[in-house]
C-alpha positions in Angstrom: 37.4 88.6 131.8 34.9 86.1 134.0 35.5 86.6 137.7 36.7 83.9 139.7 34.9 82.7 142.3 36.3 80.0 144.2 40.0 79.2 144.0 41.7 76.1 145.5 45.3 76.2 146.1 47.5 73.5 146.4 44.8 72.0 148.2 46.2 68.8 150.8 44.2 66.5 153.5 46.0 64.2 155.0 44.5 61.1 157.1 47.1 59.7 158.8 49.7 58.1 156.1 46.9 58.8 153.7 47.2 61.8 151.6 43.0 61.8 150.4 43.5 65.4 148.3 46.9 65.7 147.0 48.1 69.3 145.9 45.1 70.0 143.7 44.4 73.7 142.7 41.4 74.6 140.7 39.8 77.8 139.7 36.5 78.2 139.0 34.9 81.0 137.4 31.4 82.9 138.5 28.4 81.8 137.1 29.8 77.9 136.0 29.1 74.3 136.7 32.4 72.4 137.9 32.0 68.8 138.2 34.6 66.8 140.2 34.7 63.4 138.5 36.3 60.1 139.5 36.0 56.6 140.8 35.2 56.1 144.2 37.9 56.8 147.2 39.3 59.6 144.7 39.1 62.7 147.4 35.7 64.3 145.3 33.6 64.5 148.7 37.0 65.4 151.0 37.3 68.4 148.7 33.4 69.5 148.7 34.0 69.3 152.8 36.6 71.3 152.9 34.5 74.1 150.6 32.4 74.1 153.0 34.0 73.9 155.8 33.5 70.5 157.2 37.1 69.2 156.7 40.1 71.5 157.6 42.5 71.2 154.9 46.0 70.1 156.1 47.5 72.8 153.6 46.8 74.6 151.2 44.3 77.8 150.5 40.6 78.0 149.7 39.6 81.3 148.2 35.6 83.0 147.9 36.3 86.2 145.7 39.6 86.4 146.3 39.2 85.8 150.2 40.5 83.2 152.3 38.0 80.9 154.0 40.0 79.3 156.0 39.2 80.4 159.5 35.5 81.3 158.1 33.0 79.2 159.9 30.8 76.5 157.8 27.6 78.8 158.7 29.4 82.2 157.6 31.0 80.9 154.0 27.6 81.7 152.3 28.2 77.8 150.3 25.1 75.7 150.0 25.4 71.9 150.1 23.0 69.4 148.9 23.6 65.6 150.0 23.2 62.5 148.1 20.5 61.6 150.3 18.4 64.1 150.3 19.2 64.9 154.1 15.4 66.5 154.2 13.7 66.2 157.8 10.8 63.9 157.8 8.5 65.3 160.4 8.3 68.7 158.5 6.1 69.3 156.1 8.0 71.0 152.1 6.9 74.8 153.2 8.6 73.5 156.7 11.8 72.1 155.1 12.2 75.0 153.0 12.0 77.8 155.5 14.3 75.8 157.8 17.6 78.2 157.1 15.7 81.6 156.8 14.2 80.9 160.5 17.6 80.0 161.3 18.9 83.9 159.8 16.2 85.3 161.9 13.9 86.3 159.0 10.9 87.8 159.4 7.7 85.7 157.8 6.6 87.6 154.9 10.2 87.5 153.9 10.3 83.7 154.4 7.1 83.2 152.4 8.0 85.4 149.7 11.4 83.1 149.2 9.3 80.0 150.4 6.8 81.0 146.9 10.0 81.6 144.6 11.8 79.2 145.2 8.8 76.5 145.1 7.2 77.6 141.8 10.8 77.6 140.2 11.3 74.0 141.2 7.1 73.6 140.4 6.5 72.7 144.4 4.0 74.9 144.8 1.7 72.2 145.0 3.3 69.8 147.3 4.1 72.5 150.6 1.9 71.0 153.0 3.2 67.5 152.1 5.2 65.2 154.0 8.5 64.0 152.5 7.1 60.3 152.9 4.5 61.1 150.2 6.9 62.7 147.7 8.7 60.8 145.0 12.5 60.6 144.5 13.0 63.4 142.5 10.5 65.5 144.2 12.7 65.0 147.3 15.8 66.2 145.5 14.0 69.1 144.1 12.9 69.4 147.8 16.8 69.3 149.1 17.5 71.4 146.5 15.3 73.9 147.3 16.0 74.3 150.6 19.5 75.4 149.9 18.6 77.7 147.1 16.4 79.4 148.9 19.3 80.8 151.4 20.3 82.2 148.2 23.8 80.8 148.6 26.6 82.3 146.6 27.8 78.5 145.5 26.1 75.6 145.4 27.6 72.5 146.3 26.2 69.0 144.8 27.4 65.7 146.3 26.0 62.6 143.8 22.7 63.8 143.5 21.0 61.7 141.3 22.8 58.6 142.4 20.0 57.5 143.9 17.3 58.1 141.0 16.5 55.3 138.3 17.6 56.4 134.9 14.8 58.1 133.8 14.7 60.3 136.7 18.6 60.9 136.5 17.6 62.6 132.5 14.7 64.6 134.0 16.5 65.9 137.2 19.7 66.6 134.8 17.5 68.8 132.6 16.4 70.2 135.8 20.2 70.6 136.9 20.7 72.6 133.5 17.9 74.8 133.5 18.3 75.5 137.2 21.9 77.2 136.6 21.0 78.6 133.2 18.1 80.4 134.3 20.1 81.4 137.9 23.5 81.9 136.8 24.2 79.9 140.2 28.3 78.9 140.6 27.9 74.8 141.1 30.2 72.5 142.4 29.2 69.1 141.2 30.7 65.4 142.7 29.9 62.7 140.7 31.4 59.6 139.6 29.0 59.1 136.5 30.7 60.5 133.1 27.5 61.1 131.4 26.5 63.7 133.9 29.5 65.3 134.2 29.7 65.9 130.8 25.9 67.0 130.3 26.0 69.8 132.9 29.4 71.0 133.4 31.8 73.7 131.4 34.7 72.4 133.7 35.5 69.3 134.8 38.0 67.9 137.4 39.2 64.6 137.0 40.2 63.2 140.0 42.4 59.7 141.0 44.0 58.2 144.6 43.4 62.5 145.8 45.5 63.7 142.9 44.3 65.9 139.5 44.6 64.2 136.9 43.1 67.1 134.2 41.1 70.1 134.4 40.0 71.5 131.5 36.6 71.7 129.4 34.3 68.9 129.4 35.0 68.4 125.4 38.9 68.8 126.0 38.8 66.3 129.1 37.0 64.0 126.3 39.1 64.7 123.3 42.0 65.5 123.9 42.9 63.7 127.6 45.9 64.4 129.4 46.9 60.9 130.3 45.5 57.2 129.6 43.5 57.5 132.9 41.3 60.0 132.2 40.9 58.5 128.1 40.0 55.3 129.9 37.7 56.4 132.8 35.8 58.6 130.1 33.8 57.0 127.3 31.6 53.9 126.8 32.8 52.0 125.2 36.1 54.1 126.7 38.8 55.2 124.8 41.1 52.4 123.0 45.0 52.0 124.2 46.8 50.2 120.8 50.3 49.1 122.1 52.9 48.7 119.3 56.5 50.0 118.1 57.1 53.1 116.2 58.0 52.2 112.6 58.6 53.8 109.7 56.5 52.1 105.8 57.3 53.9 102.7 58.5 57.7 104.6 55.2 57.2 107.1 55.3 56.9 110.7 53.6 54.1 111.7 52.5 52.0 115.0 53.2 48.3 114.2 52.4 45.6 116.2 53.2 42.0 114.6 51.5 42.0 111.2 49.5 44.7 112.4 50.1 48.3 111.0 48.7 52.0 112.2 49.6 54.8 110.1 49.9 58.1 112.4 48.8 61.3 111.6 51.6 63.9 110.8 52.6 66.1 113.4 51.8 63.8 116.0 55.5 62.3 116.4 57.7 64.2 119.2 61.5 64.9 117.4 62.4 63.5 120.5 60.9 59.9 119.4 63.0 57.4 117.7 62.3 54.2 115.5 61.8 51.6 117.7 60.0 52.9 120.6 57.9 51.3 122.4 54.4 54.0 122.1 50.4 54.1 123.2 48.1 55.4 120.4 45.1 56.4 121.9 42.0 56.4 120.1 38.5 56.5 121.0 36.0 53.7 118.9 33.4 56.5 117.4 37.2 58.5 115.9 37.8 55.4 114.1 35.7 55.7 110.6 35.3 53.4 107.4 37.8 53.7 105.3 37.8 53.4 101.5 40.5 51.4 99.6 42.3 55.1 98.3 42.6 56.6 102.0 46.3 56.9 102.9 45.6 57.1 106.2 43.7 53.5 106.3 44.7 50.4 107.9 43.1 46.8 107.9 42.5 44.8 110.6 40.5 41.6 111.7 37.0 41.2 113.0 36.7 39.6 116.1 33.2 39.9 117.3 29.8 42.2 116.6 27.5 43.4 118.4 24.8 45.3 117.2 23.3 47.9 119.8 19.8 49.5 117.8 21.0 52.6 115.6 24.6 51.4 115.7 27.0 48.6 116.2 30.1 47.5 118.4 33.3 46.0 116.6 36.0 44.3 118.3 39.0 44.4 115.9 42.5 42.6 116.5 45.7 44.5 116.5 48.9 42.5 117.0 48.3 40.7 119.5 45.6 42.9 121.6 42.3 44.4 120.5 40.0 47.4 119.9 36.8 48.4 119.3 35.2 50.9 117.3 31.4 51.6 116.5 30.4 52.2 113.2 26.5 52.5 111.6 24.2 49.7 112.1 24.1 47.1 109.4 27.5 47.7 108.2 28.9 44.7 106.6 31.1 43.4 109.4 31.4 39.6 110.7 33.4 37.8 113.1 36.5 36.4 111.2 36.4 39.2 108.1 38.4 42.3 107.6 37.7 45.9 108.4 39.2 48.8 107.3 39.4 51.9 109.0 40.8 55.5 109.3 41.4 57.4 112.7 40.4 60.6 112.8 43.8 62.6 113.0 43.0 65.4 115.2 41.7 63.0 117.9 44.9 60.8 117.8 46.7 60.7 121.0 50.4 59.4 121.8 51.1 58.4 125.3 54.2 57.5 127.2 54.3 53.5 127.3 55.4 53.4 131.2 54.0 56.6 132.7 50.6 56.7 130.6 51.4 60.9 130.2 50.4 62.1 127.1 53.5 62.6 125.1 52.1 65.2 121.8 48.5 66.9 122.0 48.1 66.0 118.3 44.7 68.3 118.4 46.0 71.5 119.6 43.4 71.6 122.4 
């Protein structure tokens, strides 16, 4: 069984009236990426300080191998933190900026250049340690921030928005970095972010955070499959995952959504006993589980085309249902036009049900 590393339990800050982390607990395990995702204001970077030891939590416990770090002092918790900014010092040179913390623990100089040569040829460096920051690129400066955390060999390694200031390309290079980095270390990583994509490239776990309060922790494919509530299906996903509001009907001994002249077949199973004819539901259903249907699939449904748009190797439908609409992506060049008819099929294991008024998922239909 994986160790646990760092444990967070029932986890609160309070500003004021304004509860910023709200009763979270999380474990992480030794040797795994957790990313903390979620929009802006959520309590991601409240949490990291509090890791660290920047924030004092109002309640609640925070737990390094079983041990409370509570009354531990930011510089004695052993947790590495790399900023969004790159926080590097501009009048030192990269050999300078990297043996910053080891002069700090009082190590002797062939130690620090032994770690200095490590940790620069690992992060390929080796070339740039008599530079200046101001002639280093952007991701050369995160590798550079990065470095000078690994370097104090910290037991976890905390990221806050790294690559939010990188253009794209750089964000895929420095996220192959990212992976490498912890597969090749086996380093435990914290990792804030608000962007989907990279939380779902690097991490095993994620955390989906909203107004300071959990909303799901569970494995990046879970979170994406199978989400707990119609927050984390709609902050997940581009084009995100598809909300079809109807009334739960019942066509020839099938349970059905049915919204006007609009009808959804559901898959079987997915119907709490609980659940009557006439309720008001939520299917959720992301647009790439949606599939083509032929004319003999008893799971199919028909609805109308509403707009294209093609996007290279594939396209973008916009369908109507009811009185609302949905998308789903099928191949590119499939026969589709504003004002036609598509049929379609949902993939049943990736059929969700939610609660019309609290947005909770009512059935996990896929057994994740």
């Amino acid at each position: 069984m994986a160790k646990i590393k760092l444990e967070l339990v029932k986890l609160c800050k309070e500003f004021g009236e304004l509860n910023a982390v709200d009763d979270v607990s999380i474990a992480i395990e030794e040797s795994e990426t957790m990313a903390l995702l979620g929009p802006s204001g959520c309590g991601k970077t409240t949490i990291l300080n509090m890791i660290v030891g920047l924030e004092k939590p109002t309640s609640g416990e925070i737990l390094i191998d079983g041990k409370s770090v509570l009354n531990v002092p930011p510089g004695q918790r052993n947790v590495g933190l790399v900023f969004q900014d790159y926080a590097v010092f501009t009048h030192m040179t990269v050999r300078q900026n990297l043996a910053y913390g080891l002069k700090l623990r009082k190590m002797k100089q062939p130690e620090i250049d032994r770690e200095i040569y490590k940790v620069s040829e690992f992060l390929s460096l080796g070339h740039q340690l008599d530079r200046k920051p101001s002639e280093l690129g952007a991701s050369e400066l995160q590798r550079v921030a990065i470095g000078r955390t690994l370097v104090t060999n910290p037991e976890i390694l905390l990221l806050d928005e790294p690559l939010s200031n990188l253009e794209a390309s750089m964000r895929n290079q420095m996220r192959r970095e990212l992976r490498r980095i912890q597969g090749e270390t086996g380093q435990t990583i914290i990792y804030v972010t608000h962007d989907q994509i990279e939380a779902l490239s690097l991490a095993h776990q994620i955390a989906v955070m909203n107004l300071g309060a959990l909303q799901q922790y569970d494995t990046a494919r879970n979170v994406y499959e199978y989400p707990a509530n119609r927050f984390v299906g709609s902050f997940l996903g581009n084009p995100p995952m598809n909300f079809i509001r109807g009334k739960l009907a019942e066509d020839s001994g099938q349970r059905v959504v049915s919204s006007g002249e609009s009808t959804m077949p559901l898959p079987a199973g997915i119907i709490g006993a609980d659940m009557t004819i006439g309720s008001d539901v939520v299917v959720g259903v992301r647009p790439e589980s949606l599939n083509l249907a032929a004319a003999d699939n008893p799971g199919r449904f028909t609805s109308e085309v509403l707009a294209v748009e093609p996007q290279g190797p594939e396209t973008v439908v916009t369908a109507a249902f009811g009185d609302s609409s949905f998308k789903v992506i099928v191949p590119a060049g499939t026969d589709a036009e504003a004002g036609g008819a598509i049929t379609l099929a949902p993939q049943s294991d990736l059929v969700a049900l939610f609660d019309a008024e609290t947005g909770v998922r009512l059935m996990n239909s896929g057994g994740a």
